[in-house]
N, C-alpha and C positions, 0 to 999 in steps of 0.2 A: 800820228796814227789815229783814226777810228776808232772808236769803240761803237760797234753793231750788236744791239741784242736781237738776238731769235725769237718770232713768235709761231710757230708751227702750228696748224689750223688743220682737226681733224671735225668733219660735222660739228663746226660750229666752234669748237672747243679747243683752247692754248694744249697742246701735247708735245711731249717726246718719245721718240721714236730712238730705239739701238737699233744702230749699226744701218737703218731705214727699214728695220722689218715693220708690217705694218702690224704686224699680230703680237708684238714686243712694242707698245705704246703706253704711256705714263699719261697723265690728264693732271692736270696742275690749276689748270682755272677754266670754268666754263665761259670767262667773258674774258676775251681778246682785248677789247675795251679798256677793263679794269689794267690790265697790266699795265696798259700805254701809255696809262693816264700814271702807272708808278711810275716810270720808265721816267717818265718825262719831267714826274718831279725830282728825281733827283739826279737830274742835268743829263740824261740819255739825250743825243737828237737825232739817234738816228736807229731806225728798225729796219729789220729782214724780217718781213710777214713772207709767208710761206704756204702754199695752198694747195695743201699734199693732197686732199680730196679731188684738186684739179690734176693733180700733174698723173694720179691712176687713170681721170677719164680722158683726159686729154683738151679739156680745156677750163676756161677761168669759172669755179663754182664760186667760190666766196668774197666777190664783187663787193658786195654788202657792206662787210666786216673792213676791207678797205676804205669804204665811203664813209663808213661810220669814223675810224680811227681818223682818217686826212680832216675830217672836220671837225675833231673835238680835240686836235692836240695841235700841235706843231713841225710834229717829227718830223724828219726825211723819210722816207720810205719807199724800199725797193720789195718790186712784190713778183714773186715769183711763183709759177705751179700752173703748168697748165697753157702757157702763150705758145699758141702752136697755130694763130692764124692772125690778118691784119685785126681782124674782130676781136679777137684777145686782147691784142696790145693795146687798141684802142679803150678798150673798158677800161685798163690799167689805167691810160693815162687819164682818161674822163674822169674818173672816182677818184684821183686823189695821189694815185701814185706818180713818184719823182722820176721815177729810174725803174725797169723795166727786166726782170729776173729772165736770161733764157738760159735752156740747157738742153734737153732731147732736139729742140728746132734745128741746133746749129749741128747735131752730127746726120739727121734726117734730110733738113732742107738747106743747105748753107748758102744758096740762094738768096732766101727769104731773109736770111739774119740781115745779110749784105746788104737787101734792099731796106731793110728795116734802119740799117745802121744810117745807110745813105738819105733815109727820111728823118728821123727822127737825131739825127748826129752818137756818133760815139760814147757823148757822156750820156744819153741817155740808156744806155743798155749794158748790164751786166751780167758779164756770159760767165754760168754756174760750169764748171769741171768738177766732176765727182766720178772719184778715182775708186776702183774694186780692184787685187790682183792687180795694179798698174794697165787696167783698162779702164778706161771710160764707161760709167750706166749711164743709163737714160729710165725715160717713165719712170718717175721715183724710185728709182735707183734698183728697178726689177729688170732689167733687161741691159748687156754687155754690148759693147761695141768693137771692134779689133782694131780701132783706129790708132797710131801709135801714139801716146802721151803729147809729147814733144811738137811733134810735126804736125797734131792736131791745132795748136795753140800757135806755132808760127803761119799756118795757114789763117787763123782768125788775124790774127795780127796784121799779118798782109791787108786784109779787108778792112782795117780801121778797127777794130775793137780795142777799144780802149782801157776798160775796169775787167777784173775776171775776179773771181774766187777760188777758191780750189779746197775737194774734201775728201779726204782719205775716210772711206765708210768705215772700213776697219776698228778707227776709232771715234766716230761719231756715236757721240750717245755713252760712252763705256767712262769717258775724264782720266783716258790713260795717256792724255799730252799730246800735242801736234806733230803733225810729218816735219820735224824742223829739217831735215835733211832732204827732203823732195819738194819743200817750199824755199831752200835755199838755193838750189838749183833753178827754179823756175825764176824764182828771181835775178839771177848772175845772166839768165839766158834772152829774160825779156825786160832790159830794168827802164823802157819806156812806159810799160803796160802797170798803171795803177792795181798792186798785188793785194787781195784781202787773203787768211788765213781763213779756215772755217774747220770745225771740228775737233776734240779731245781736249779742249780748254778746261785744266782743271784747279787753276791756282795764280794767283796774279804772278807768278814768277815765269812761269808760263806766258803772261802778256809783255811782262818786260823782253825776254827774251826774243819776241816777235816782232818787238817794237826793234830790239838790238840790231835784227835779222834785218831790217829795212821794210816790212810791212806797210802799206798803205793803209791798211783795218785789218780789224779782227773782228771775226763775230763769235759772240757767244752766249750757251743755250743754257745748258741741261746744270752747268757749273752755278748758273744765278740761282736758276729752280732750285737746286738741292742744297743752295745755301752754302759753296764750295767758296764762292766770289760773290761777296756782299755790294749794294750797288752805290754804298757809301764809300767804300776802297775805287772802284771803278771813278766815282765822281772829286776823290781825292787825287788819284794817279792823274786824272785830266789836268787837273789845276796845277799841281807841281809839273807839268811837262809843260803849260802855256807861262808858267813864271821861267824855267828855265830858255823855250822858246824866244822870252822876250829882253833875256837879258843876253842871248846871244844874238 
């Protein structure tokens, strides 16, 4: 399993966000930078940069902060906020990024995902589900969609999507523990589709359990920030699962 840290990008600046309000936002560092460069020392390699400034206006704002981060460290990095045209994606991948964050595109245009999946292959795109009330938002998580859960996600699947995330807003931002019972289902339902967790990680027991669950990653934000989950424990849990890996 993954371990994804969150870097959430509001003008400029690492933030968190409860529950996605924009007006309920924490600031934790003004340089995106600075964190990556933590992140990475101690064994992170993989980031979820997030480009909530894009995903309000509807296309990729913090370009930059991608180019800057793909050439000063090594991460992975899946960057998301905002790709809602070829012109998006392309800057994504131009600047730096691995993997290619959608979410409002694919319940707006599903078309476009499809041709994108068809260009760019499967692994390169990670289609964000972010659950309200057991419906799907879009636009940074301001705007509901009626599409049904389920039947949203066997439709992507049809089309090749291969990696997905999924995020009960409910608890995003709050570290009151993951949907383990609506990410265990999504998994029993779709167990070809590479499954990440995302949202209310608030305790490495919490990780374990995710891992138990059959996760493909987990990302998590607000739990490093606040010093819930030290990134010494994260870079310890890695190593004890690639020693146990290797003696199985």
């Amino acid at each position: 399993m993954d371990i994804i840290v969150a870097i959430d990008l509001i003008d400029g600046k690492c933030v968190r966000l409860i529950q996605g309000d924009f007006k309920r936002k924490k600031i934790y560092n003004k340089d995106p930078l600075e964190i990556a460069l933590l992140l990475e020392n101690h064994g992170i390699s993989r980031l979820h940069l997030v480009d909530l400034d894009g995903a309000k206006k509807g296309k990729v704002v913090h370009w930059k902060i991608l180019e800057k981060i793909a050439k000063r460290t090594h991460l992975i990095i899946d960057f998301g906020g905002g790709i809602h045209s070829e012109k998006d994606i392309r800057t994504v991948f131009e600047n730096g990024g691995h993997i290619a964050t959608v979410g409002s595109i694919a319940v707006q245009k599903p078309f476009l995902l499809k041709e994108w999946i068809d260009t760019y292959g499967g692994d390169k795109i990670l289609l964000g589900v972010d659950i309200k009330n057991n419906k799907i938002a879009t636009h940074g998580w301001t705007k509901l969609s009626d599409f049904p859960f389920l039947d949203f996600l066997q439709e992507k699947s049809n089309h090749g999507v291969k990696k997905i995330f999924c995020t009960d807003i409910s608890r995003d931002g709050v570290l009151s523990g993951p949907s383990f019972l609506l990410y265990k289902k999504v998994i029993e339902k779709f167990p070809n589709i590479e499954f990440i967790a995302s949202g209310g990680i608030s305790n490495m027991n919490d990780v374990n359990k995710l891992f138990n669950l059959g996760c493909s990653g987990v990302i998590i934000g607000k739990a490093i920030y606040e010093n819930k989950i030290s990134l010494s424990h994260l870079k310890d849990w890695g190593k004890k699962r690639n020693k146990r890996n290797n003696k199985n």
